[in-house]
Structures are given as C-alpha cells and as structure tokens.
MIZADREN-494942 format. One record per residue (C-alpha): x, y, z; residue number from 1. Coordinates in Angstrom, 3 decimals, decimal comma, padded with zeros to 6 digits. Layout:
! residues N
@px->X	py->Y	pz->Z	k->NUM .
...
This chain:
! residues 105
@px->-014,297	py->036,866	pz->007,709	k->1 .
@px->-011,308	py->035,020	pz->007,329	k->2 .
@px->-009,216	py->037,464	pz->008,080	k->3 .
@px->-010,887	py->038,151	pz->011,246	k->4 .
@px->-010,457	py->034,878	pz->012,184	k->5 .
@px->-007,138	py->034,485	pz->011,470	k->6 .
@px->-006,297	py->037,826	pz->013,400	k->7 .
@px->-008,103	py->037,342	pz->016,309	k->8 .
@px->-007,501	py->033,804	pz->016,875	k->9 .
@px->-003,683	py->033,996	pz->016,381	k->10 .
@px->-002,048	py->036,787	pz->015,158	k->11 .
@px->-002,760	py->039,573	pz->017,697	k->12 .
@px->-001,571	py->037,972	pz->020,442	k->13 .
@px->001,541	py->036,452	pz->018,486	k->14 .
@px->004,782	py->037,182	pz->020,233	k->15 .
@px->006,341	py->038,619	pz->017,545	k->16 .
@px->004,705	py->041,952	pz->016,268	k->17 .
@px->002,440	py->041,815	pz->013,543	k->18 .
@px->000,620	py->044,556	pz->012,230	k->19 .
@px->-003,306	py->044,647	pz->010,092	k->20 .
@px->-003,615	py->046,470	pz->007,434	k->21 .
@px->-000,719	py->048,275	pz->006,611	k->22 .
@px->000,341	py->050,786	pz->004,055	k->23 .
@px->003,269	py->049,733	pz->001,590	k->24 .
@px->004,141	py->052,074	pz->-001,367	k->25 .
@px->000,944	py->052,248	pz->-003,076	k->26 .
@px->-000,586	py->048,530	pz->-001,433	k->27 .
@px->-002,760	py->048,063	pz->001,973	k->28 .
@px->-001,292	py->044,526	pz->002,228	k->29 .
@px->-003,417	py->042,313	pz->004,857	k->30 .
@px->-000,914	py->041,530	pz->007,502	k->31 .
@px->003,067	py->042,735	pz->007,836	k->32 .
@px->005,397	py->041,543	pz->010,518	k->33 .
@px->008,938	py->043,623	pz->010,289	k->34 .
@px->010,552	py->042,206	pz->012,036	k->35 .
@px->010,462	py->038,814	pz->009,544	k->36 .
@px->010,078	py->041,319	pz->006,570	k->37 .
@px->006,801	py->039,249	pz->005,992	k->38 .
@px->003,629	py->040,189	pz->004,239	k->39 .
@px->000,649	py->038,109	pz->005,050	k->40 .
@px->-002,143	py->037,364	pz->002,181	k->41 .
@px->-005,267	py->035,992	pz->002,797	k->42 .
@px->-006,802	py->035,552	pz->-001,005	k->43 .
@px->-010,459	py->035,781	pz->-001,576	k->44 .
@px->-012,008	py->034,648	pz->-004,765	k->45 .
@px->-010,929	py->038,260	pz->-007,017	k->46 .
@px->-007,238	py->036,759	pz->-006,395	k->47 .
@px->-007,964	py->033,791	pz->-008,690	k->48 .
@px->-009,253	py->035,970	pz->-011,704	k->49 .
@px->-007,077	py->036,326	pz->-014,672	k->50 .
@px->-006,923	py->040,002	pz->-013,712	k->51 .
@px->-006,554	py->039,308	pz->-009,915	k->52 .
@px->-003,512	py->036,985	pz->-010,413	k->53 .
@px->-001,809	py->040,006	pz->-012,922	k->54 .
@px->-002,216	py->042,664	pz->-009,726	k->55 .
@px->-001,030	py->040,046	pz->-007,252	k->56 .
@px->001,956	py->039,323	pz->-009,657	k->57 .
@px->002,575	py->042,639	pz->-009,670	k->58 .
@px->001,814	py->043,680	pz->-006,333	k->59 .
@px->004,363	py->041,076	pz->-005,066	k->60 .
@px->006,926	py->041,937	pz->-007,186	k->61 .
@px->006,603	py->045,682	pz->-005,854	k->62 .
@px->007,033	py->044,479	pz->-002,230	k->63 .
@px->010,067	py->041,775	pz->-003,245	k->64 .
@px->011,875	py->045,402	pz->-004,112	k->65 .
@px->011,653	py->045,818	pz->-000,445	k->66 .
@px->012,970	py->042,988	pz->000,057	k->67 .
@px->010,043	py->041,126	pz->001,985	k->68 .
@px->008,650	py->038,310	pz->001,904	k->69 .
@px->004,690	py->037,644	pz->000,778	k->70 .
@px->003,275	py->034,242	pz->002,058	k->71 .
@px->-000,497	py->033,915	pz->000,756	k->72 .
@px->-003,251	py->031,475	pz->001,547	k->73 .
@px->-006,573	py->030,937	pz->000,506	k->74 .
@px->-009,941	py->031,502	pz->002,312	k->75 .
@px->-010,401	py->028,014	pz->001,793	k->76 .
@px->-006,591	py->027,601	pz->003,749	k->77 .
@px->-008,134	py->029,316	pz->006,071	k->78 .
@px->-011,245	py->027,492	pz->006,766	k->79 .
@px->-009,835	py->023,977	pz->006,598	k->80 .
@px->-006,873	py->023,801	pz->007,833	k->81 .
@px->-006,473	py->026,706	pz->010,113	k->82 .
@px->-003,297	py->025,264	pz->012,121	k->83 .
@px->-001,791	py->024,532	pz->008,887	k->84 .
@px->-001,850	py->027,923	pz->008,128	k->85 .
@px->-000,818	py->028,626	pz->011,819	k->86 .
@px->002,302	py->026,656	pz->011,781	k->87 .
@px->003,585	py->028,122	pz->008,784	k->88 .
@px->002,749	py->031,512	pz->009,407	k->89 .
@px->004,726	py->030,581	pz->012,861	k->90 .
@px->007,869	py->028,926	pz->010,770	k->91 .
@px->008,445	py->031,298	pz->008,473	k->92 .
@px->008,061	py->034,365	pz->010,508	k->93 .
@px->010,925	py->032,621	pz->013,263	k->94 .
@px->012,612	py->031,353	pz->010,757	k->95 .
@px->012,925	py->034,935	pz->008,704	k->96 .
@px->013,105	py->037,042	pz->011,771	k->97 .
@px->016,265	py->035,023	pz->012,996	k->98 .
@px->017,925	py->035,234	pz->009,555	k->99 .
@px->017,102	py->039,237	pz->009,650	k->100 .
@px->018,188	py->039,561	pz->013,626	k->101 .
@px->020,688	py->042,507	pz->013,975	k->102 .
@px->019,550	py->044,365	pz->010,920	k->103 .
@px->018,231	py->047,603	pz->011,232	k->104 .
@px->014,454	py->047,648	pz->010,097	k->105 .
C-alpha cells in the first residue's frame, strides 16, 4: 500500500526517471533512479526482524559495490509524514544526480 502511494502520488511523474521494481544482481529493490545511483526502500514490518535487518545489511552492502546509494523509510514514514519523505527523496536524488552528471551510467 505504501508503496503504491508513494509511486503514484510522486514518483511516476518525478522529473527525473525513476524506475519500480527493478532487478539488481540477485535483489528486486523497490524503487531505482540511475541517474542519482539511488535505491529507494520502503520497509514493512519483516525489515525490523532480527533476520530482516541481517538481509537488509547485506542486501545494502551488495548494492554499495555498485556504488549506489539506498535511502529507506518506514511504512510508518510513509503514512505520517509523506512530504517528509517527499523532500528527501527530492534532495538526495538532485543532489546525487548533480554530483554523478557527466558520468556514463
């Protein structure tokens, strides 16, 4: 549900591309913009299990090799404070996406 919301209420129409649901090395990773080398999380209750933090660590630490970027927020995030999670989503990817101009993706 959340990420529904968060995908149709801001992210397809964003100006930069972002992509749902893509395929990176062996993880389907929520949302990816490239162009920021950005992975978007939006964590569910299995992410705050003992084993759920171990794969995130892990998972994370695969996609750093990449050299990307994952930001992660809550369904609660979410939820409550929507243009929170908005205008960070929005700084980081402009922010990132300037440092990365030029570079071939």
């Amino acid at each position: 549900k959340q990420e529904k919301h968060i995908w149709y209420d801001f992210l397809r129409y964003y100006p930069i591309k972002i992509y749902i649901q893509r395929i990176i090395d062996s993880f389907i990773v929520d949302f990816y913009c490239a162009k920021a080398k950005l992975v978007i999380e939006i964590d569910g209750a299995q992410h705050y299990t003992p084993q759920g933090k171990n794969h995130d660590r892990l998972r994370t630490e695969a996609l750093q090799k990449y050299d990307l970027m994952v930001l992660r927020f809550s369904n609660n995030d979410v939820d409550s404070r929507f243009n929170y999670v908005c205008n960070t989503i929005d700084a980081v990817v402009r922010e990132r996406s300037a440092q990365f101009e030029g570079e071939a993706l």
